[in-house]
Steps between C-alpha positions, in 0.01 A plus 500: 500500500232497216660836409828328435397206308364779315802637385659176481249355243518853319861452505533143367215545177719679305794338556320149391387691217769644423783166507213231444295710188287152491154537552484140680772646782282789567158243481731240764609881678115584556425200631785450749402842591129405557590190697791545674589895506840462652747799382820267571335210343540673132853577519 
């Protein structure tokens, strides 16, 4: 499981980097991954 959020969260950075190129989205990104680290919950 923690091995697939992994990957998930690996995944998903570079896409929000990518389409948002905002530094708040990827600030709002971090956090939402700090408090609720849900892989379907960013897309």
């Amino acid at each position: 499981m923690s091995s697939h959020l992994t990957q998930s969260l690996l995944i998903s950075a570079p896409l929000f980097l990518s389409v948002g190129g905002d530094g708040e989205l990827f600030l709002n990104w971090k956090e939402t991954q700090i408090s609720v680290p849900s892989p379907h919950y960013f897309f």
